[in-house]
C-alpha positions in Angstrom: 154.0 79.0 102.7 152.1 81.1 105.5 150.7 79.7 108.7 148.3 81.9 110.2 147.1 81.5 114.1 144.5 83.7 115.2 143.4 82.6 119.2 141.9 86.1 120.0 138.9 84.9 121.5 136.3 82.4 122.4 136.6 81.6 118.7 139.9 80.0 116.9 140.9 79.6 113.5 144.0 78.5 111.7 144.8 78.5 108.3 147.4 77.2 105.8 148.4 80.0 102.4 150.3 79.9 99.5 150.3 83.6 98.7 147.6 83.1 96.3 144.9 81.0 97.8 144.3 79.3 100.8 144.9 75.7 100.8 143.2 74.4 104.2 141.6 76.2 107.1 140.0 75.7 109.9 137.5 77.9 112.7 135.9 76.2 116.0 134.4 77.8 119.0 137.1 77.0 121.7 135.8 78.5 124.4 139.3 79.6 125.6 140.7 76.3 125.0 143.0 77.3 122.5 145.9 76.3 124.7 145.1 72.8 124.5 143.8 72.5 120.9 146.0 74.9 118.8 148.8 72.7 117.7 146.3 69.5 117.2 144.3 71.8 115.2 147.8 73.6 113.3 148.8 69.7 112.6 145.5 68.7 110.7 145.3 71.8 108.8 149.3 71.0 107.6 147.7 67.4 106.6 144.7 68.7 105.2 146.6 71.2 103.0 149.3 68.2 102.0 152.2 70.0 103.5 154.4 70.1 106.4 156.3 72.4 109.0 159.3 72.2 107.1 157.6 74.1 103.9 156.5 77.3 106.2 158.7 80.2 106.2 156.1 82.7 106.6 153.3 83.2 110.0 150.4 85.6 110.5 149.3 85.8 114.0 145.9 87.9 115.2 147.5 90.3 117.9 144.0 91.7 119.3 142.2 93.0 120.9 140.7 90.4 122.7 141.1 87.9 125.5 144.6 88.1 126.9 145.1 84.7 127.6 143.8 84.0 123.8 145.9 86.5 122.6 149.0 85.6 124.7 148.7 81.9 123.4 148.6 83.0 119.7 151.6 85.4 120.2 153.7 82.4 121.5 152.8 79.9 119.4 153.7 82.3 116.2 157.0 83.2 118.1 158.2 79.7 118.8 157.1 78.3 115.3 158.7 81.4 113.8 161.6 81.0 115.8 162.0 77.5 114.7 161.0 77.4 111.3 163.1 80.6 111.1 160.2 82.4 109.4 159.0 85.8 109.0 156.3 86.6 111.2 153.4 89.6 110.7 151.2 90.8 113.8 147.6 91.8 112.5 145.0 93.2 114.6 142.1 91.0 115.4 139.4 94.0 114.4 141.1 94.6 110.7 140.9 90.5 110.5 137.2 91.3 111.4 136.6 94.2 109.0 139.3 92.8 105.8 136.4 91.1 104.1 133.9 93.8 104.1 135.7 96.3 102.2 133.8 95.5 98.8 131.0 96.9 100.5 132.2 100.6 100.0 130.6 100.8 103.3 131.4 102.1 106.4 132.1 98.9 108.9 132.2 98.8 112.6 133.7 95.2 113.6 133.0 94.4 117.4 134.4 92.4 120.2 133.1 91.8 123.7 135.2 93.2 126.2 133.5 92.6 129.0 131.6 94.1 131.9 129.3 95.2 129.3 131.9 97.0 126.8 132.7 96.6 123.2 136.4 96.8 121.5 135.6 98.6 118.0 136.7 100.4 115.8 135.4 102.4 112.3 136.4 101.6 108.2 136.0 103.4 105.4 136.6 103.9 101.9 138.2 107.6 101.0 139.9 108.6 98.0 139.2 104.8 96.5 141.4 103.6 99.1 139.6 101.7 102.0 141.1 101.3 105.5 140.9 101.9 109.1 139.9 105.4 110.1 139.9 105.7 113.8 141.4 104.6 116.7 141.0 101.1 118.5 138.3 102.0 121.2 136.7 100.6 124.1 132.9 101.5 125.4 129.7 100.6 126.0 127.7 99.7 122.6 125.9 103.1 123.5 129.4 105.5 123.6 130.3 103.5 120.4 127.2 104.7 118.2 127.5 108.3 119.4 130.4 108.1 116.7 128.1 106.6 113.5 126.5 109.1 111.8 126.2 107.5 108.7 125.0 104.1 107.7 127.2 101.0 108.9 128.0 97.5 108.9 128.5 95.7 111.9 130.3 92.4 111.8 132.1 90.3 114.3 130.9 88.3 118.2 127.8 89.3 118.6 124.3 87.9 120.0 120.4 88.5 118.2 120.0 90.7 121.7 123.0 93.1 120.6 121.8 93.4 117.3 118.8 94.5 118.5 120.5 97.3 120.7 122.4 98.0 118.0 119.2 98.5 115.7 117.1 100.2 118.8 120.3 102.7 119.2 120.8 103.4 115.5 117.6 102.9 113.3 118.4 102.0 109.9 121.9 103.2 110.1 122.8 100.1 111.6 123.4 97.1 108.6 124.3 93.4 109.7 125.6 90.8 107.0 124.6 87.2 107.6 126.0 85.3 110.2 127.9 83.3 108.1 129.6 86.5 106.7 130.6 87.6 110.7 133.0 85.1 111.3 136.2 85.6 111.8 138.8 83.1 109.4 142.5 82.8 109.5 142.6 82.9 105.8 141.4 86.9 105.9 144.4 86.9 108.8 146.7 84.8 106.2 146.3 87.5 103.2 146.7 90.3 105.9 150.1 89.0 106.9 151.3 87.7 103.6 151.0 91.9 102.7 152.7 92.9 105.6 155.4 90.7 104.8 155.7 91.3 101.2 156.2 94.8 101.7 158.5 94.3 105.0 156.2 95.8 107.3 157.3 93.6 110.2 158.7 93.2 113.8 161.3 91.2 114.7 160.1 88.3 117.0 160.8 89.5 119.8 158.8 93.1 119.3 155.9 91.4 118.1 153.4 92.5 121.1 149.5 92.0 121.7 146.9 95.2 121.3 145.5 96.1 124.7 143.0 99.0 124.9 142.6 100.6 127.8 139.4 102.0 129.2 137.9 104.2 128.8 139.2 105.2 125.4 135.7 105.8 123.1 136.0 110.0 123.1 135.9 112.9 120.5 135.0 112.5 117.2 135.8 110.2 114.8 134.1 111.4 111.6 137.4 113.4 110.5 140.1 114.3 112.5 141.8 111.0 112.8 144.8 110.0 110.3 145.4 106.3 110.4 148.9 105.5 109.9 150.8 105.8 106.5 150.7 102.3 105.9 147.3 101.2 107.1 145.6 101.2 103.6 148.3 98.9 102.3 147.8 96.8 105.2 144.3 96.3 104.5 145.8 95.9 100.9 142.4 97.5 99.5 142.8 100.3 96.8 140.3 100.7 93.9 140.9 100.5 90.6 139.8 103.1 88.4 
């Protein structure tokens, strides 16, 4: 059984997985409450899903970017439960949490995250080779710096308002595609199946390496379009390869 925390932001969700579907999950606006709401919140999910502490051996925990307070809360709550429960324990960024459900699309996505003073934590996915996965660095810029990097048609998901939609669309034309709002939000069970991959194919820290994702600024430069190699293990991560 997999408990996954994700406390990244002004949003929170938890989530309770059985490596084949999710049995209870929960998402709230916290507005950087997590501290004080987390374990209520991990406690009714257990009851909801009819299970206990005792049955979890695995946790998934949204590493960032994001707030670091948020992210700093999630970290240690997933290292103290792991700890105790003695439990394997996956770090997944928050912007492939963002991007995981999208990949159907076969379109490019951009997931973003406010960063503050104006800037944007992003980064770009893509299908290639029927294998869809992050293709560019984690970056930091102003929504502006971003879209110097789309130069085809993409869909961008995660915290954003109807005013930065419309930047978005001014900036972009119709290059730039928004899902629903419903489709935007972030869940712990996308987090859950992340983690439960990682884990499966032993693609984990020990506790104690297990570390948040800062991006420094500036960091939005060059060109993303080709010359960036995610890692060998990033399409698995994502766990998205097409069939024939």
């Amino acid at each position: 059984m997999l408990i996954a925390l994700d406390t990244s932001t002004s949003w929170a969700s938890v989530a309770l997985f059985d490596g084949r579907q999710v049995l209870a999950e929960l998402t709230w606006r916290s507005h950087r409450r997590s501290g004080d709401e987390l374990f209520p919140m991990l406690e009714r999910v257990l009851s909801l899903g009819d299970s206990s502490l005792s049955q979890v051996d695995r946790i998934a925990v949204a590493t960032g970017p994001g707030s670091f307070t948020g992210i700093r809360v999630g970290i240690a709550a997933a290292r103290g439960l792991a700890r105790a429960a003695n439990a394997d324990v996956a770090g997944v960024s928050t912007l492939d949490v963002l991007a995981f459900p999208h990949a159907p699309t076969k379109l490019r996505v951009c997931p973003l995250l406010p960063a503050g003073r104006g800037d944007w934590y992003a980064a770009f996915y893509q299908e290639r080779h029927r294998v869809w996965a992050r293709r560019s660095p984690f970056m930091v810029g102003a929504l502006a710096d971003i879209c110097r990097h789309v130069g085809t048609h993409t869909l961008f998901v995660g915290e954003f308002d109807a005013g930065t939609e419309q930047e978005l669309r001014d900036l972009l034309g119709p290059r730039a595609l928004f899902p629903p709002a419903s489709l935007r939000l972030r869940r712990a069970g996308y987090l859950a199946e992340l983690g439960w991959m990682a884990i499966e194919t032993r693609r984990v820290p020990r506790i104690d390496e297990l570390e948040p994702i800062y991006v420094k600024q500036p960091s939005v430069g060059g060109s993303f379009e080709q010359p960036f190699a995610p890692p060998p293990d990033a399409a698995e991560a994502l766990g998205v390869v097409r069939g024939e």
